[in-house]
C-alpha positions as CSV (number, residue, x, y, z in Angstrom):
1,X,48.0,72.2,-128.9
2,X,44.2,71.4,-128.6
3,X,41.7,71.8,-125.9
4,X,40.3,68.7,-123.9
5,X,37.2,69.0,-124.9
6,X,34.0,69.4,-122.0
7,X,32.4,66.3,-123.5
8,X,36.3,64.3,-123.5
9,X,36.7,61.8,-120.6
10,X,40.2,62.2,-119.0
11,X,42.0,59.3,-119.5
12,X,45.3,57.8,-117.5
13,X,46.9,56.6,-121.1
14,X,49.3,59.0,-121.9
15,X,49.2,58.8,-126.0
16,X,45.6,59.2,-125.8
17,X,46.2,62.7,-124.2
18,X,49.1,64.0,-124.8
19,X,49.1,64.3,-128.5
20,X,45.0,65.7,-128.0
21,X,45.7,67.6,-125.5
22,X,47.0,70.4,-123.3
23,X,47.3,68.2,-120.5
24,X,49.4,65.2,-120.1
25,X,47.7,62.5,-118.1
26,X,46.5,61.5,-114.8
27,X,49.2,60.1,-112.3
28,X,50.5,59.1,-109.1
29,X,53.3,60.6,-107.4
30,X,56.0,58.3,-105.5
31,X,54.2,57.4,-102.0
32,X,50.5,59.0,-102.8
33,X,47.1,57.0,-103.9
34,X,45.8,59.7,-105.2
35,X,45.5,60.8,-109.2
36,X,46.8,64.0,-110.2
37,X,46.4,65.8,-113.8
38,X,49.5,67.9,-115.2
39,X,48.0,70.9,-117.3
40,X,50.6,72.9,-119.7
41,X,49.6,76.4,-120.0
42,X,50.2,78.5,-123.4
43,X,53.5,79.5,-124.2
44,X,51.3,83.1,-124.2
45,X,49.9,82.6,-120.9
46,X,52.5,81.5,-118.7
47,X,52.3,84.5,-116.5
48,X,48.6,83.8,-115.6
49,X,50.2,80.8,-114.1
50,X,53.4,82.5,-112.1
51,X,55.2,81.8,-114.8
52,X,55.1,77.8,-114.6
53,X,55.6,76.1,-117.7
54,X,53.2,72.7,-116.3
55,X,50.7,72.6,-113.2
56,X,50.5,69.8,-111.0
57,X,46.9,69.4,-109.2
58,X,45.5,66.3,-107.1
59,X,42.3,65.1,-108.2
60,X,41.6,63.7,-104.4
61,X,41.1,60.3,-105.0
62,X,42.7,56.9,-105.8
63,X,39.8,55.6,-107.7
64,X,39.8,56.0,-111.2
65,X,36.8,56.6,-113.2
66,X,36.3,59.5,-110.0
67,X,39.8,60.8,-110.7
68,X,38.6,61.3,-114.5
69,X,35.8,63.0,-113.5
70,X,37.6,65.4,-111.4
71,X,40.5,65.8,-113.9
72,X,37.9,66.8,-116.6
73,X,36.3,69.6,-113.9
74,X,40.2,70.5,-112.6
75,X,41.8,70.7,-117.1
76,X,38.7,73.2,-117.5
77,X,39.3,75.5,-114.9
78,X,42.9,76.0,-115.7
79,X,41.8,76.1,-119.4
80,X,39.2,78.8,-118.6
81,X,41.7,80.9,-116.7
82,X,43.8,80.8,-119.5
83,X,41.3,81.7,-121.8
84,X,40.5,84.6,-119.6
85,X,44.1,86.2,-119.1
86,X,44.4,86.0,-123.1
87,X,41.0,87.1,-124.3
88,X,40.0,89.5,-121.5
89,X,43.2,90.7,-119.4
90,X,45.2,91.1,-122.2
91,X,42.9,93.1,-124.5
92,X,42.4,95.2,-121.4
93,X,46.1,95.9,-121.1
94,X,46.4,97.2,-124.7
95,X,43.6,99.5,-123.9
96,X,45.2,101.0,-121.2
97,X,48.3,101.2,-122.4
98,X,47.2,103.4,-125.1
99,X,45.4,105.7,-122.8
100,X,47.7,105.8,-119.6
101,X,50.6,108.2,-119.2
102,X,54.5,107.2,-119.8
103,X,54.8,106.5,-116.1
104,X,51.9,105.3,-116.0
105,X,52.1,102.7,-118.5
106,X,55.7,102.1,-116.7
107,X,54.3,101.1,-114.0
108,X,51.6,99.2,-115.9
109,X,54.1,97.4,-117.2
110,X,55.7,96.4,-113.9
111,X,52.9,95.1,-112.5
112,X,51.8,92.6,-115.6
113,X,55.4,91.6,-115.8
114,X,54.9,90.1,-111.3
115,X,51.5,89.2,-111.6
116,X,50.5,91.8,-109.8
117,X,48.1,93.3,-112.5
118,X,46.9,90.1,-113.1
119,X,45.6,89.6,-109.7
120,X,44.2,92.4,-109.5
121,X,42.1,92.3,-112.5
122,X,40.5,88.7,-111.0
123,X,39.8,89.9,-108.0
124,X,37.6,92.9,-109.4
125,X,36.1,90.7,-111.6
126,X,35.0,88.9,-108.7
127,X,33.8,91.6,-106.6
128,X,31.3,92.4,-110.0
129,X,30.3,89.1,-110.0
130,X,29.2,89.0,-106.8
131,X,28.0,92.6,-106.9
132,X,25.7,91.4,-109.9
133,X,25.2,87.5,-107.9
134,X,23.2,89.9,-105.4
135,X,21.5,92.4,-107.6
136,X,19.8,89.4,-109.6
137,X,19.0,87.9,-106.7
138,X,17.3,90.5,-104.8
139,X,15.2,90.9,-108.2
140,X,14.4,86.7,-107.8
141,X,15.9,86.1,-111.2
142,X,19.1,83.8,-111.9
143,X,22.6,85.7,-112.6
144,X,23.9,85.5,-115.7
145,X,26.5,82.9,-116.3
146,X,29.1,85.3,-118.3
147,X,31.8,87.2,-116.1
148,X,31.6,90.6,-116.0
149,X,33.7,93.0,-118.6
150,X,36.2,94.8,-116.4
151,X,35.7,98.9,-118.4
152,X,38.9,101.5,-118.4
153,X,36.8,103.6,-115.8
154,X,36.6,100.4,-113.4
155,X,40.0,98.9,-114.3
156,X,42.4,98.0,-111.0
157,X,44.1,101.4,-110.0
158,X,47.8,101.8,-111.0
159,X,49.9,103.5,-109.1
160,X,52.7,106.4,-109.8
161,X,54.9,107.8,-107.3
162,X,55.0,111.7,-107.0
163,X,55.7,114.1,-109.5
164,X,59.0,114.8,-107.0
165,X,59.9,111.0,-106.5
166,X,59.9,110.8,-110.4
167,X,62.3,113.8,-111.3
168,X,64.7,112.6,-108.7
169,X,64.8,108.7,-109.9
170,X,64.9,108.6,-113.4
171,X,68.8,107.4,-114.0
172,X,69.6,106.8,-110.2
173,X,67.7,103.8,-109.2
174,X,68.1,99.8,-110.5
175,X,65.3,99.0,-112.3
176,X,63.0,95.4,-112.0
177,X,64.9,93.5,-115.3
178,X,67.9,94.2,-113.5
179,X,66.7,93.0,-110.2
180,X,65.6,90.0,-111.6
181,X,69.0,89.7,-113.6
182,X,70.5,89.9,-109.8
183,X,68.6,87.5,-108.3
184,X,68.9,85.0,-110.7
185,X,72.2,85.2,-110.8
186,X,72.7,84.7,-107.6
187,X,70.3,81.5,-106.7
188,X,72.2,79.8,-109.9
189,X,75.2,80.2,-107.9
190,X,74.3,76.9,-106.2
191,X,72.6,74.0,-108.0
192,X,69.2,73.9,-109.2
193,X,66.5,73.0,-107.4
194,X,68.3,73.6,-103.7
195,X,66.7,75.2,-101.1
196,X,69.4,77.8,-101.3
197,X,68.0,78.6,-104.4
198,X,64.4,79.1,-104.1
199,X,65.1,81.2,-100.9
200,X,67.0,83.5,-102.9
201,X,64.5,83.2,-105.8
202,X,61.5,83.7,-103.8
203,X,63.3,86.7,-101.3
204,X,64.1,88.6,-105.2
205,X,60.3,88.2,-105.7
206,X,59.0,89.6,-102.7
207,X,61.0,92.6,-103.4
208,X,59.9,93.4,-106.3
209,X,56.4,92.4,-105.0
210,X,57.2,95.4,-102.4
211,X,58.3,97.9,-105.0
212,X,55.2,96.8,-107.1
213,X,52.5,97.8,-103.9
214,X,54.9,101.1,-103.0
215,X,54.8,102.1,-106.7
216,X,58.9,102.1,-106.9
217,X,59.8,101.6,-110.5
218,X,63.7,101.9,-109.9
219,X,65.3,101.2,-106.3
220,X,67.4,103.6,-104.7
221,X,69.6,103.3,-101.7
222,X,66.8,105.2,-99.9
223,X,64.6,102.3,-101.0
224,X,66.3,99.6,-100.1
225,X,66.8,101.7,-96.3
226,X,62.6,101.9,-96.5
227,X,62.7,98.0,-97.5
228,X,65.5,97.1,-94.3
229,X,63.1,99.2,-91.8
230,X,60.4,96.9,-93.3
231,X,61.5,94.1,-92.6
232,X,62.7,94.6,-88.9
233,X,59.2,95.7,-88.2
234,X,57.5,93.1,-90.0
235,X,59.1,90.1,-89.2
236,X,60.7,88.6,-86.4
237,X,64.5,89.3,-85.9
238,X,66.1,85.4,-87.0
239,X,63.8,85.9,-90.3
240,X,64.6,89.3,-90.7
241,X,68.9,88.8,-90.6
242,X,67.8,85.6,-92.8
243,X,65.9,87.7,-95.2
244,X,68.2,90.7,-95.4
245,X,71.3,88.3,-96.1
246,X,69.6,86.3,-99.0
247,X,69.3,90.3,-100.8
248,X,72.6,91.9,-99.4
249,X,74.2,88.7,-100.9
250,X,72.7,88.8,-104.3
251,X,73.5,92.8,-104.6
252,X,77.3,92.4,-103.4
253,X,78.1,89.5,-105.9
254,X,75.9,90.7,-108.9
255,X,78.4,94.2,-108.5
256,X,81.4,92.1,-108.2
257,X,80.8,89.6,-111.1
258,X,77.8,90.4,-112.9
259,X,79.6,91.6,-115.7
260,X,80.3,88.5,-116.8
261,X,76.6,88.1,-117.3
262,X,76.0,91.1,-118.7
263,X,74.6,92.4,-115.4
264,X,75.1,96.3,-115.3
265,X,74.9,97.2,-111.7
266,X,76.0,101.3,-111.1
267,X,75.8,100.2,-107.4
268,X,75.2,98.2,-104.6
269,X,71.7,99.8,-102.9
270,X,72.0,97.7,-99.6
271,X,75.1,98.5,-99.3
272,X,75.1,101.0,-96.0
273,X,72.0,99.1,-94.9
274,X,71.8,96.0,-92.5
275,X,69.8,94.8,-89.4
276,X,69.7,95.7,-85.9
277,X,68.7,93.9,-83.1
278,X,66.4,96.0,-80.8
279,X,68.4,96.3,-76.7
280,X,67.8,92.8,-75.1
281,X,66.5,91.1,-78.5
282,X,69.3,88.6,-79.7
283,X,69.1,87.5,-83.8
284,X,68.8,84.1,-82.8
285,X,68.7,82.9,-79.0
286,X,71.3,80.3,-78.1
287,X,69.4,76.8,-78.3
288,X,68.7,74.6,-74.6
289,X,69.2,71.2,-74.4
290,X,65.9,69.5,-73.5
291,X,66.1,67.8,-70.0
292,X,65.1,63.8,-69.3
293,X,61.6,64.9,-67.7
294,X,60.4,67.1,-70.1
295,X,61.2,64.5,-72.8
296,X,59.3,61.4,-71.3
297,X,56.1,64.1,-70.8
298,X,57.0,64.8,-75.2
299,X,57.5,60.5,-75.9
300,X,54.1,59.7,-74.2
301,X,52.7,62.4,-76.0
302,X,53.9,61.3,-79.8
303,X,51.4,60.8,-82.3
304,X,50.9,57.3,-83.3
305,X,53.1,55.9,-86.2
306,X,49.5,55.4,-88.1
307,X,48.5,58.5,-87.3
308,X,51.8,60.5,-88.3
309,X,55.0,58.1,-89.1
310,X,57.8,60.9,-90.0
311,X,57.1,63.1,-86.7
312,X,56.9,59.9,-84.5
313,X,60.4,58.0,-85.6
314,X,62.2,61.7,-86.2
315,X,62.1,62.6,-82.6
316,X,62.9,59.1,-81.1
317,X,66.1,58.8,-83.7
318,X,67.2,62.7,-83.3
319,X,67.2,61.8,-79.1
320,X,69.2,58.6,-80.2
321,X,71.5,59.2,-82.9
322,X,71.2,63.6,-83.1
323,X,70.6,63.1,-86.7
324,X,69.5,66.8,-87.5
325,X,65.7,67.1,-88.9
326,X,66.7,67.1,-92.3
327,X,68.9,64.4,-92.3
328,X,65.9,61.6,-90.9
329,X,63.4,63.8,-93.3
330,X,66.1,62.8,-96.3
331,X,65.9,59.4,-95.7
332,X,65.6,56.6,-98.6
333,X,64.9,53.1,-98.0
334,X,68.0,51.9,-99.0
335,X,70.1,53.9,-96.1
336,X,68.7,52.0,-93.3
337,X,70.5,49.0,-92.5
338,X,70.8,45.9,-90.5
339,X,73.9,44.6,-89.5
340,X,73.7,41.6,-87.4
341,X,72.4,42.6,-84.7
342,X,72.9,46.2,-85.2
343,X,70.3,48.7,-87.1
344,X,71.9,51.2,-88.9
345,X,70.7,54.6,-90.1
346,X,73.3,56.3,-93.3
347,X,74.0,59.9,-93.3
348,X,74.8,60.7,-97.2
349,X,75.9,63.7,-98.2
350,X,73.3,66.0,-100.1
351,X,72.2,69.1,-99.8
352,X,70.7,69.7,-96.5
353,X,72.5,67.1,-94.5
354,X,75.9,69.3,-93.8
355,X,78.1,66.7,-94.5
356,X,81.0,65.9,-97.3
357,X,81.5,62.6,-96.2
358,X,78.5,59.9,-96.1
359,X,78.5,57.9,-92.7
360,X,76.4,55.3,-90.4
361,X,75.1,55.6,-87.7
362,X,74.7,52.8,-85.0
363,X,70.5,53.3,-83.5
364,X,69.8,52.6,-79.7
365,X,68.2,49.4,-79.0
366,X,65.4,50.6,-76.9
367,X,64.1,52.8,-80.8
368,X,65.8,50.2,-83.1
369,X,64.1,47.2,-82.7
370,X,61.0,48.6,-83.1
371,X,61.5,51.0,-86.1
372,X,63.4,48.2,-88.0
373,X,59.9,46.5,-87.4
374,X,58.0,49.2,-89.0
375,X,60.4,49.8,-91.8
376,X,60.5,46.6,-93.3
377,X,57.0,46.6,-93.9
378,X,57.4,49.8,-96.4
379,X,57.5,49.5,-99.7
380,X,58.9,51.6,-102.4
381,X,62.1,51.7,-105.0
382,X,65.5,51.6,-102.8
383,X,65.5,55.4,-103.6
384,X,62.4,56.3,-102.7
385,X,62.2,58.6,-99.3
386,X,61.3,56.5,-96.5
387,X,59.1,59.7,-94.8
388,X,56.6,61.5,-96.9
389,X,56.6,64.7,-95.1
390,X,59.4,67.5,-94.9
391,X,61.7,68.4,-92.4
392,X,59.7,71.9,-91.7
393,X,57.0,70.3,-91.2
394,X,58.4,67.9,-88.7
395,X,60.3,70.8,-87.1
396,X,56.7,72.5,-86.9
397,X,54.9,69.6,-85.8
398,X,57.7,69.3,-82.9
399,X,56.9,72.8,-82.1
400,X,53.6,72.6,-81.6
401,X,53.5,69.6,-79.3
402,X,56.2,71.6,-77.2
403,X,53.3,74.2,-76.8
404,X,50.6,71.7,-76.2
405,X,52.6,70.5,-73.5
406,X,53.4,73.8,-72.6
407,X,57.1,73.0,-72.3
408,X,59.1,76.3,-72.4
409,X,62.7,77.4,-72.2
410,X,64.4,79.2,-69.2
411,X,66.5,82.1,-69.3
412,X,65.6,83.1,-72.3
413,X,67.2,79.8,-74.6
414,X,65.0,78.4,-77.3
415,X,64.1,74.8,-77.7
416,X,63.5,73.4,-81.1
417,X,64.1,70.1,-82.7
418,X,67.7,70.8,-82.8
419,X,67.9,70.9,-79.2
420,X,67.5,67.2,-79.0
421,X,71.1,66.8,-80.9
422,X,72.4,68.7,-78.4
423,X,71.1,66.5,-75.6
424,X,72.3,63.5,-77.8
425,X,75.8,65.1,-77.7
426,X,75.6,65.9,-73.8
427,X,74.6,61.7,-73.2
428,X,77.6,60.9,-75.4
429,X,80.4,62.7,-73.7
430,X,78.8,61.4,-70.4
431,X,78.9,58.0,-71.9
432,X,82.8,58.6,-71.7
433,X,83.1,56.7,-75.1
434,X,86.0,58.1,-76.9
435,X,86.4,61.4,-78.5
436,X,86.7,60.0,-82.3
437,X,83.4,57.6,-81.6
438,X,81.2,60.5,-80.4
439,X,82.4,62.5,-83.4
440,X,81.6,59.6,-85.6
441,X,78.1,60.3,-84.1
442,X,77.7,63.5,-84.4
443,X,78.8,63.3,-88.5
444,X,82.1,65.8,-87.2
445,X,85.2,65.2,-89.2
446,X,87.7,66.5,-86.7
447,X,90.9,64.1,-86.1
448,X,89.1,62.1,-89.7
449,X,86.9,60.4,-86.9
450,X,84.3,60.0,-90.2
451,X,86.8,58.2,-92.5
452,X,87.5,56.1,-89.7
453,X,84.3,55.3,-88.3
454,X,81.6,56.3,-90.7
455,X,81.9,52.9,-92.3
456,X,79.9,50.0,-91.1
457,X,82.7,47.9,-90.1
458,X,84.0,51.3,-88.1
459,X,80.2,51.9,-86.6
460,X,80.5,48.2,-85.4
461,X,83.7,49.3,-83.4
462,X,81.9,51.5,-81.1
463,X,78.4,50.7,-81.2
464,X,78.3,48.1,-78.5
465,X,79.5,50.9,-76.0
466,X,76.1,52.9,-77.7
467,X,73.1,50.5,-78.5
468,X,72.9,49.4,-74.9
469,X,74.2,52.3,-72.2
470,X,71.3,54.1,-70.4
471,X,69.4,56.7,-71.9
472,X,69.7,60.6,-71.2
473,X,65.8,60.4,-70.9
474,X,65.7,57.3,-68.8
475,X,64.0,58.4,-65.2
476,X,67.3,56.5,-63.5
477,X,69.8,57.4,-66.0
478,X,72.2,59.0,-63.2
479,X,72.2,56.1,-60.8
480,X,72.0,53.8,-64.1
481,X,75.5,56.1,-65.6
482,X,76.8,55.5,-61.9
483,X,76.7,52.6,-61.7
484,X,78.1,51.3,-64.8
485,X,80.9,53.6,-63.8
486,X,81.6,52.2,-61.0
487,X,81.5,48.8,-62.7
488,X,84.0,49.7,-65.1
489,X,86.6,50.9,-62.1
């Protein structure tokens, strides 16, 4: 392919780019203004880019002789870098390799293969720039424009281990192809593109990251002990079990059915590890519901729906419906629903919603009426996700408020967003609707409540006994719940 050109305007016609140039064109993504450029590295310089075969970047603005402008500045920085990795880095490699030691050059190896070396080799050519920035300027003269040629004597260290650690690891550890080989066996185990996948993607690469800065060129069981202290040091203990899980799950099934992919695995090197809570520190602390009081202090406090849309209507529909943050975050305009006089939010079943089954759900009046108003003013294919934001971050930004507001737990229980479904579940058994309706809720298929009620013909069954009743937040909801018991004696 061609280089764009310095003097080459960017333009947003595909043919008059793509067949001139390495990059493709400027865009929009679904729900942004914004132009973005997509920039296709050489085949021979993917790893200066992590490996991606096309980079995405937002040019910052919706107008578009501007976004040209920026695309032209954003297409020549990603061209420079590649330009760099292929005319200065990898020169630079072939020198060393011809000068280092075997395990040296081993562990050369490792570290272009991650990245790592890569990195490194930036960053110390950006220490001598501004090392040379300074020089020139305390002389009054300009510095010169060209980067600085990184020598052998000032190349980025590489690490060996001992002369001991080597003589006991040559045939006895699982080296980084084989690592990789595990890894990738195991987040294609689920389909592409999950978040099941890239956990277990990104959890292989930050081991080998760790064997890269410890100088470990083949893991041994005493590694991966080393690696399991690690972790319950450096992280907290929920993220720690998470973590450890994602690689004790990769090891086990790569030695119980990696042969079929050619996977040689002498052994399992996490095998007789595994994490330990510290006396009085649970994994994960069981989760509180969130009482009425404290949730009128978090409703006044919401942001705006200007202001921040997904984090305002996921909290009001989780307290009404306990739709789980990833279910409201999943969203697409065609699964909200009015019918008659009931607004209806659809459950489908994708990854992340926890659910086999797709199913309706019936929204309280007192959130309904008002986000069917909203709703019907957004615009987009019936496909397209009604929030633009992800369910971390809404889960985050519910956090946060929650310390703003400084609303904690007691007795050691931890409130999250989840906690709301759990209040939601608490309102509906004292509701006293039937078991099968609440269940229908809730999305649980015991006694086939979902085949029964998930429709919208079942949700309109049940939903008069929801859309109206008093609220578990309501300042009166206990003399409100009373008294439509005793009205139904």
């Amino acid at each position: 392919m061609k280089k764009i050109l310095k003097e080459q305007e960017v333009t947003a016609t595909v043919a008059a780019t793509e067949t001139a140039t390495q990059m493709i064109h400027l865009f929009k993504r679904a729900g942004t203004e914004n132009y973005a450029i997509r920039y296709r590295p050489p085949a021979n310089a993917l790893l200066a880019f992590a490996g991606r075969k096309e980079i995405w970047k937002t040019t910052g603005t919706a107008d578009k002789k501007t976004a040209e402008k920026i695309g032209l500045r954003l297409i020549l920085e990603l061209q420079d870098e590649a330009d760099a990795y292929l005319t200065e880095f990898i020169p630079w490699v072939h020198q060393q390799m011809l000068t280092l030691s075997r395990p040296e050059a081993d562990q050369l190896a490792l570290q272009v293969s991650t990245g790592y070396a890569w990195e490194e080799f930036k960053r110390r050519q950006k220490e001598q720039a501004d090392h040379i920035a300074l020089q020139y300027a305390a002389m009054g003269l300009p510095a010169p424009a060209a980067r600085p040629v990184i020598t052998a004597t000032e190349s980025p260290p590489v690490k060996t281990r001992s002369p001991a650690k080597e003589a006991t690891s040559q045939p006895n550890g699982i080296t980084v192809e084989v690592i990789q080989a595990v890894f990738k066996l195991a987040a294609e185990t689920r389909k592409a593109g999950t978040v099941t996948e890239k956990m277990r993607a990104r959890e292989g690469r930050r081991l080998i990251d760790w064997m890269v800065a410890n100088s470990i060129i083949e893991l041994t069981p005493e590694d991966a002990t080393i690696y399991t202290t690690s972790l319950r040091n450096d992280v907290a203990p929920k993220t720690a079990q998470n973590r450890f899980s994602l690689v004790s799950y990769a090891f086990s099934l790569a030695l119980k059915s990696g042969h079929t992919v050619n996977i040689r695995l002498p052994f399992d090197p996490f095998a007789n590890c595994g994490i330990v809570a510290a006396v009085g520190e649970g994994v994960a602390t069981p989760r509180e519901e969130i009482s009425g009081e404290d949730f009128r202090v978090i409703l006044a406090s919401l942001p705006s729906v200007s202001l921040n849309a997904a984090t305002h209507w996921a909290i009001k529909l989780s307290a009404v419906t306990g739709m789980r943050v990833g279910a409201i975050a999943g969203l697409r305009l065609n699964e909200v629903r009015k019918d008659g006089d009931i607004v209806c939010v659809q459950v489908k079943a994708r990854e992340g919603n926890k659910t086999d089954i797709d199913y309706w759900i019936p929204v309280h009046n007192r959130v309904a009426n008002e986000f069917y108003a909203w709703f019907q003013q957004q615009e987009g294919r019936p496909e397209d996700k009604l929030f633009k934001r992800a369910s971390r971050s809404i889960s985050n930004d519910f956090s946060t408020l929650l310390t703003q507001l400084k609303i904690k737990p007691e007795d050691g229980h931890q409130i999250t967003f989840h906690s709301l479904r759990h209040s939601n579940t608490s309102w509906l058994n004292g509701l006293g609707i039937a078991t099968a309706h609440a269940n229908a809720m809730q999305g649980r298929k015991e006694g086939g409540s979902l085949g029964k009620y998930g429709s919208l013909a079942g949700v309109r069954t049940y939903a008069g006994q929801v859309i109206n009743a008093p609220l578990w937040f309501d300042e009166d909801y206990l003399d409100q719940l009373e008294n439509k018991n005793n009205n139904n004696l």
